[in-house]
C-alpha positions as CSV (number, residue, x, y, z in Angstrom):
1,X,0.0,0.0,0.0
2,X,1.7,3.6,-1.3
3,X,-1.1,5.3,1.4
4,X,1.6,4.7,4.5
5,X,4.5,5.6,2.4
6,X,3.1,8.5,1.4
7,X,1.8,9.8,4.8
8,X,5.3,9.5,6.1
9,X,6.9,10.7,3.9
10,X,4.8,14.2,4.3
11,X,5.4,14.4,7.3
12,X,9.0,14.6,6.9
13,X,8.7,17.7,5.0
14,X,5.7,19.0,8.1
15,X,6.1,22.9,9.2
16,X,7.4,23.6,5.6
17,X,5.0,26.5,3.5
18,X,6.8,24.9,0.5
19,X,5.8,21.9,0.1
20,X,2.3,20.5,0.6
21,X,1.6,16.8,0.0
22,X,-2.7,15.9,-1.0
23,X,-4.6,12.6,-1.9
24,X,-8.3,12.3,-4.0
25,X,-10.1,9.6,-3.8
26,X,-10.9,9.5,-7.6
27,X,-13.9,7.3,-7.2
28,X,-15.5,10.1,-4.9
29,X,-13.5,12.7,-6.9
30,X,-14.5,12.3,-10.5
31,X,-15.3,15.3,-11.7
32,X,-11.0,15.8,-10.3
33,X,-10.0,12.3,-12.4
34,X,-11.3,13.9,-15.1
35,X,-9.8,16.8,-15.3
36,X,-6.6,15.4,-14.7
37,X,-7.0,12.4,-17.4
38,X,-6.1,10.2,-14.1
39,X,-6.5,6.4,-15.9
40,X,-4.7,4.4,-13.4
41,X,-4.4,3.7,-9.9
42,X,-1.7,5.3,-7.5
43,X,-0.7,8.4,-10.0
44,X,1.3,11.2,-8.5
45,X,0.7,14.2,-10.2
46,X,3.1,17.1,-9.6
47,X,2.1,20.9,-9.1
48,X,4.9,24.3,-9.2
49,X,3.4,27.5,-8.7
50,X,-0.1,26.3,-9.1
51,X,0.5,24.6,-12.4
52,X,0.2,20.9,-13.2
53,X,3.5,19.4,-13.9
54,X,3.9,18.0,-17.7
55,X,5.9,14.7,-16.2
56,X,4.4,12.3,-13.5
57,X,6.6,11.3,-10.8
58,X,8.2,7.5,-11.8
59,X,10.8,6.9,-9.7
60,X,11.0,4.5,-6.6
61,X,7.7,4.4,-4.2
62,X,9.8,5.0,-1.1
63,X,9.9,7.2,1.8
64,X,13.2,8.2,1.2
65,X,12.7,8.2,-3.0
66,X,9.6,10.9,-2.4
67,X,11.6,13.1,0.4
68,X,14.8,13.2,-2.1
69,X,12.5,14.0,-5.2
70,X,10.7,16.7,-3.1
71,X,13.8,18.3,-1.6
72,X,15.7,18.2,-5.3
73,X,12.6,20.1,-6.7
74,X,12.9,22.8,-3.9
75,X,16.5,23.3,-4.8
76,X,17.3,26.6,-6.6
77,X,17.9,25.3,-10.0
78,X,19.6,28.9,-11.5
79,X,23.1,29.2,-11.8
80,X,24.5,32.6,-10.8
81,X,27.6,33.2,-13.5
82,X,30.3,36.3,-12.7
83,X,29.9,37.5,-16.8
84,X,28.0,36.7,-19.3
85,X,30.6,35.0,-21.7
86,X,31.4,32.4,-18.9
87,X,27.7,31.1,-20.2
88,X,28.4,29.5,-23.3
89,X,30.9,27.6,-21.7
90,X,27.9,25.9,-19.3
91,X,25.4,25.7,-22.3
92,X,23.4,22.1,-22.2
93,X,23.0,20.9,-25.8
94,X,19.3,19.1,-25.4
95,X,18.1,21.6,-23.8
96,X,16.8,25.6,-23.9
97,X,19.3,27.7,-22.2
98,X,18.1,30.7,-20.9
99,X,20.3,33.9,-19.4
100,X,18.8,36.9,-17.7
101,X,20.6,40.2,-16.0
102,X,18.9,41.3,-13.2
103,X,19.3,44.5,-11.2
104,X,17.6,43.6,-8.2
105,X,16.9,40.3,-6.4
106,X,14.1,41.9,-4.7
107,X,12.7,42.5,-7.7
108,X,9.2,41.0,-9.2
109,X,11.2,40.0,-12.7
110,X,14.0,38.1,-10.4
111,X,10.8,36.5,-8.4
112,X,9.2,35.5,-11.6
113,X,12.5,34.3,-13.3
114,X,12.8,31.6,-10.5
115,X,9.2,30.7,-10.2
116,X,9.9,29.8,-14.4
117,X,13.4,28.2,-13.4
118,X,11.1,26.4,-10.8
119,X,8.0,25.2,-13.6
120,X,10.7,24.0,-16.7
121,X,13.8,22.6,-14.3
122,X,12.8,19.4,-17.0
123,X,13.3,21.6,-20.1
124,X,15.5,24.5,-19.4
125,X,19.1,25.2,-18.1
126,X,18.6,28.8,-16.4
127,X,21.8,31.1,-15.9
128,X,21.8,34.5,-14.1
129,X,24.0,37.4,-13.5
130,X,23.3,39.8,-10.6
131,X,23.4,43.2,-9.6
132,X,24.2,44.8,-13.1
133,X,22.8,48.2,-13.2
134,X,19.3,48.8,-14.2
135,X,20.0,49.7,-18.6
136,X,21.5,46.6,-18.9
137,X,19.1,44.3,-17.2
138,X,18.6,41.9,-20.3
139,X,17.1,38.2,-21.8
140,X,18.3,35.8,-23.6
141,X,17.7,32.4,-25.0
142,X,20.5,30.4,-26.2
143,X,20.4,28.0,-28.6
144,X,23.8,25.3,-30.1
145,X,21.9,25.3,-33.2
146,X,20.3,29.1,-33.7
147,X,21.5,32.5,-32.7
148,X,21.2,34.2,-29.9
149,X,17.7,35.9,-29.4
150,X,17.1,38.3,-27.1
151,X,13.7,39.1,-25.5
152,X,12.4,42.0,-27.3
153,X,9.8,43.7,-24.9
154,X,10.0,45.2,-21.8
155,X,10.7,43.4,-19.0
156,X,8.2,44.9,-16.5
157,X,5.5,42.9,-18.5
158,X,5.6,39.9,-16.6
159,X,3.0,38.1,-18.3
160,X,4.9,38.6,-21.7
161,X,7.8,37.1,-19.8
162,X,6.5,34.4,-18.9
163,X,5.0,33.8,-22.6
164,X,8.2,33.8,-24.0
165,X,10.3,31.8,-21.7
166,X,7.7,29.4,-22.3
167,X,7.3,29.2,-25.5
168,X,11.4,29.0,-25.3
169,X,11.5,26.5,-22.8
170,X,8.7,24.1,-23.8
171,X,7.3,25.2,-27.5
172,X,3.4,24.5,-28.1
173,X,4.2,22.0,-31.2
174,X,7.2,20.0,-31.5
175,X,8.8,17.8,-34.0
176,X,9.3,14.4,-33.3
177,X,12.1,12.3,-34.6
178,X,14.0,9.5,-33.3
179,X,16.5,11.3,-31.3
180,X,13.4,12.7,-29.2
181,X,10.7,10.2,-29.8
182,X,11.4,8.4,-26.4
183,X,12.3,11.8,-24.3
184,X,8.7,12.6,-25.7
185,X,6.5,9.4,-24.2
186,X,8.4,10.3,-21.4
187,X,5.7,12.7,-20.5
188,X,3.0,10.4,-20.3
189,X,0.7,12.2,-22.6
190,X,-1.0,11.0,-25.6
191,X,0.6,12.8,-28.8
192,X,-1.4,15.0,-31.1
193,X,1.0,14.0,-34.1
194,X,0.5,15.5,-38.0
195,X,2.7,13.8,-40.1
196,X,3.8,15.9,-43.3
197,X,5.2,15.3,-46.5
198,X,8.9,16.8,-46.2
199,X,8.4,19.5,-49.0
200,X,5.5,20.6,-47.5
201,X,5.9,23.3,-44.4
202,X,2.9,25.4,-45.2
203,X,1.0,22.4,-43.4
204,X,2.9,22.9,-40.4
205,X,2.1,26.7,-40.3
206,X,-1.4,25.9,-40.3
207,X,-1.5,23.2,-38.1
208,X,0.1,25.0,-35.4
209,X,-2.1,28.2,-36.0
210,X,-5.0,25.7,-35.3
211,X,-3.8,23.8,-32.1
212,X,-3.3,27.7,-30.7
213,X,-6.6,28.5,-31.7
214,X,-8.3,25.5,-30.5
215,X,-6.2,23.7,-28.3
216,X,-4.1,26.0,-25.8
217,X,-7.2,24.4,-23.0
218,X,-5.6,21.2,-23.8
219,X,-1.8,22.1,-23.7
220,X,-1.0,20.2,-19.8
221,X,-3.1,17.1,-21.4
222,X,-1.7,16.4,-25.0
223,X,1.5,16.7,-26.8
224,X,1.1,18.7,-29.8
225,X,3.8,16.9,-32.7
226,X,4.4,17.3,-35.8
227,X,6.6,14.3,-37.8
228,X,8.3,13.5,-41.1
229,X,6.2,11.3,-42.9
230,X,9.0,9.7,-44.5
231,X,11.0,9.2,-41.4
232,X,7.8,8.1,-39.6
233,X,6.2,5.5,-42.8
234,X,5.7,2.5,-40.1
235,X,3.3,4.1,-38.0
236,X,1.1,5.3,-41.2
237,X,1.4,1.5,-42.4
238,X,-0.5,1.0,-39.3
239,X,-3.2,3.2,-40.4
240,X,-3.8,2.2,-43.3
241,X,-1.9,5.3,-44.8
242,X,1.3,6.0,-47.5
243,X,3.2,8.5,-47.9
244,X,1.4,9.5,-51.0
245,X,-1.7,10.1,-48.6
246,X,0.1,12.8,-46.5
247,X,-1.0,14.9,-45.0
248,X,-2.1,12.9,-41.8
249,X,-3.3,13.8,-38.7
250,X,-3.6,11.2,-36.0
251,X,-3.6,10.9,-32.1
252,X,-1.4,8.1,-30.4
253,X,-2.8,7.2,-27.0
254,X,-0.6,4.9,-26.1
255,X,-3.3,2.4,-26.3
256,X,-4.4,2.8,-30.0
257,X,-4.0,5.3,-32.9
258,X,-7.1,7.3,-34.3
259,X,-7.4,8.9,-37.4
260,X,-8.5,12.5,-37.8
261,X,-11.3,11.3,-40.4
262,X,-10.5,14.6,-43.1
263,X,-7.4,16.5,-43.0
264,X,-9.6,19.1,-44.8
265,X,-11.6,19.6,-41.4
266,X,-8.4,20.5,-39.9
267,X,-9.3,24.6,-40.5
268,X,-13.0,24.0,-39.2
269,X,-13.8,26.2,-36.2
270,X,-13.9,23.3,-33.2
271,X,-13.5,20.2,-35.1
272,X,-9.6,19.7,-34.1
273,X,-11.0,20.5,-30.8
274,X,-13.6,18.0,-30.7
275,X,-11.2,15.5,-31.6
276,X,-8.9,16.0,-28.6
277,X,-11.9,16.4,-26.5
278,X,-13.4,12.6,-27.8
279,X,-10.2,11.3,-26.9
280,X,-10.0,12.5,-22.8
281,X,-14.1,11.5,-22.5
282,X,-13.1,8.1,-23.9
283,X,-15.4,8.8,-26.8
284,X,-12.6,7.2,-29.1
285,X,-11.5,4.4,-27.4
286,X,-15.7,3.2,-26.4
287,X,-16.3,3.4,-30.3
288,X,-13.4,1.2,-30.4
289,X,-15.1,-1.7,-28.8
290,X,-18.3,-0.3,-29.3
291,X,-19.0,0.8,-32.9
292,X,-19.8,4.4,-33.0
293,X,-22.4,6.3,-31.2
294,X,-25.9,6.3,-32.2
295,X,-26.7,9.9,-33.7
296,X,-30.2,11.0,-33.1
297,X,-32.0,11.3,-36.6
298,X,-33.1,15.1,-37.1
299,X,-37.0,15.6,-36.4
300,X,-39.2,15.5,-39.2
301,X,-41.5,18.3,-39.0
302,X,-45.2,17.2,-39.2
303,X,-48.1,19.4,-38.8
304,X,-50.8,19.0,-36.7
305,X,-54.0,21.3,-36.3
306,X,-52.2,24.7,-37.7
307,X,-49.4,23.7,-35.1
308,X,-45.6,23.1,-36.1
309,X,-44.6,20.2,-33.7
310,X,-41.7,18.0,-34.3
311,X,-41.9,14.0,-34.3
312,X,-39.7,12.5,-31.7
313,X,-40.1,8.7,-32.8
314,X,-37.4,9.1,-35.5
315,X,-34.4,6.2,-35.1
316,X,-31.1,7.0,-34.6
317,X,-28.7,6.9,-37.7
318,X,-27.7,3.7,-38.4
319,X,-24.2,3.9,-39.9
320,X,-22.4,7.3,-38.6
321,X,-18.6,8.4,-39.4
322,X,-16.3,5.8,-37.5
323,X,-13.0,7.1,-37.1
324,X,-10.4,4.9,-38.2
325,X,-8.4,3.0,-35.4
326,X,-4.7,0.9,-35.3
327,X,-2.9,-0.4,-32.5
328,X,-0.3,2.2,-30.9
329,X,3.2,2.7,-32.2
330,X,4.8,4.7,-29.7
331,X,4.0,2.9,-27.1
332,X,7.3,0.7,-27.6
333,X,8.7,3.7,-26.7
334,X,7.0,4.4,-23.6
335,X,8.5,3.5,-20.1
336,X,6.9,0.4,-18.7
337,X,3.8,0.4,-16.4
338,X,3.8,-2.5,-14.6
339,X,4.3,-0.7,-11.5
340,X,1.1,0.7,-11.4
341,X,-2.2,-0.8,-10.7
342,X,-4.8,-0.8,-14.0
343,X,-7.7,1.4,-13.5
344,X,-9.5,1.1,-16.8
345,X,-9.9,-1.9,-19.5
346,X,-5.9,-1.1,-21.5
347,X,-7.3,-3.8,-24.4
């Protein structure tokens, strides 16, 4: 049982503002499962600065594996440099390096700064240099591939800090490829994936305008990908697809693939949406086993002394769209989870 483990291992950490360790029941707490896709029995869901953490915990169910997890996530993750050219020397290939000059540590930009070191320790390498005078407090993302880009607004706009060392540390759509594909199911979240034809980008472009339109909700709860189609043929094989059919849009639940029935829909106000949405309420996976849901037939109207009323006795349509399913392909890639107890039917 992981409740006892648990209990103690919060009450190693009692008296401490910063830390604060909760259970759900999630059959009494549904409406909570939902929200937080909760499928299996114990998760440990993480939360920094009132934000739900992208990665589950997964290491050892221990008292002493929790109390070193929780005290390595308390620990201040920036590294304070003496100049800013010592930074390239400590860039991290894999990962977005970020470098800010601040004036004050007092300050609401430094307090910000750290609560975002805090949120993206996973996905970011922060550096800092202190105390420069107030002109030459600055921004920067560096990148081994790119050039140096420097945040362009003014730094007393928080909230437009925040966007951008986001989007820096943790872009909205990603590209998968083999070096990353395993990184990615790391996560634990189902992948959003549109796989394009390699002379194609204009796809891209619009399928990233529509997940921001549509799908920033669903951002904590879905990876948003986009793939190679070439690089990635096997798992369009399993869907029935070639490359010649690109492009494709497709979820991976780790548990089966669905098809987005017509790329064409992919610009229709709230049908990507929809899509996403039928995945978390299980919607996909139900017409699965299932067949698809009945659709109620539209009322015919019939006329009855002057009166317009409507007759309810129609029958459900018979035969309506079935997306098109395959067994996952990225779940090979995904890190085993037999440790955990299976909440729902996984066949």
């Amino acid at each position: 049982m992981l409740a006892p483990v648990f209990s103690e291992a919060a009450s190693r950490f009692e008296g401490d503002p910063r830390v604060v360790f909760g259970t759900v029941d999630c059959d009494k707490e549904s409406d909570l499962a939902s929200r937080f896709h909760i499928n299996k029995y114990p998760t440990l869901k993480i939360f920094r600065n009132g934000e739900v953490a992208r990665r589950e915990y997964r290491g050892a169910r221990s008292v002493n594996a929790f109390v070193q997890y929780i005290t390595d996530q308390l620990a201040d993750v920036i590294q304070i440099v003496t100049n800013e050219e010592s930074v390239r020397e400590l860039l991290v290939a894999k990962k977005a390096n970020i470098f800010v000059q601040v004036h004050d540590t007092a300050s609401p930009l430094w307090h910000s700064i750290k609560k975002l070191a805090s949120s993206f320790r996973e996905d970011c390498v922060f550096f800092a240099l202190l105390q420069v005078p107030i002109e030459k407090q600055k921004l920067l993302y560096y990148s081994m591939t790119a050039n140096t880009e420097e945040y362009p607004d003014s730094l007393d706009n928080l909230d437009a800090v925040h966007s951008w060392v986001s989007n820096k540390c943790l872009p909205l759509v990603r590209e998968i490829t083999f070096e990353n594909a395993e990184e990615l199911t790391e996560e634990g979240l189902p992948f959003l994936i549109l796989f394009y034809k390699p002379n194609d980008k204009d796809i891209i472009k619009v399928y990233t305008d529509q997940v921001m339109q549509q799908l920033l909700d669903q951002k904590s709860s879905i990876n948003f990908l986009y793939a190679d189609g070439n690089t990635f043929a096997h798992p369009l094989q399993h869907l029935g697809k070639s490359i010649k059919d690109l492009p494709v849009l497709a979820i991976d639940s780790f548990r089966h693939m669905y098809l987005f029935p017509n790329i064409k829909d992919l610009t229709v106000p709230g049908k990507l949406k929809q899509f996403v949405l039928d995945l978390h309420s299980g919607k996909l996976h139900r017409e699965f086993h299932d067949g698809p849901d009945p659709v109620p037939a539209a009322s015919p109207v019939v006329v009855q002394d002057n009166n317009i009323v409507f007759d309810t006795s129609s029958k459900p349509i018979e035969n309506p769209t079935v997306t098109p399913v395959a067994e996952s392909v990225f779940i090979k890639l995904k890190p085993s989870q037999s440790r955990y107890t299976v909440l729902r039917d996984e066949l």
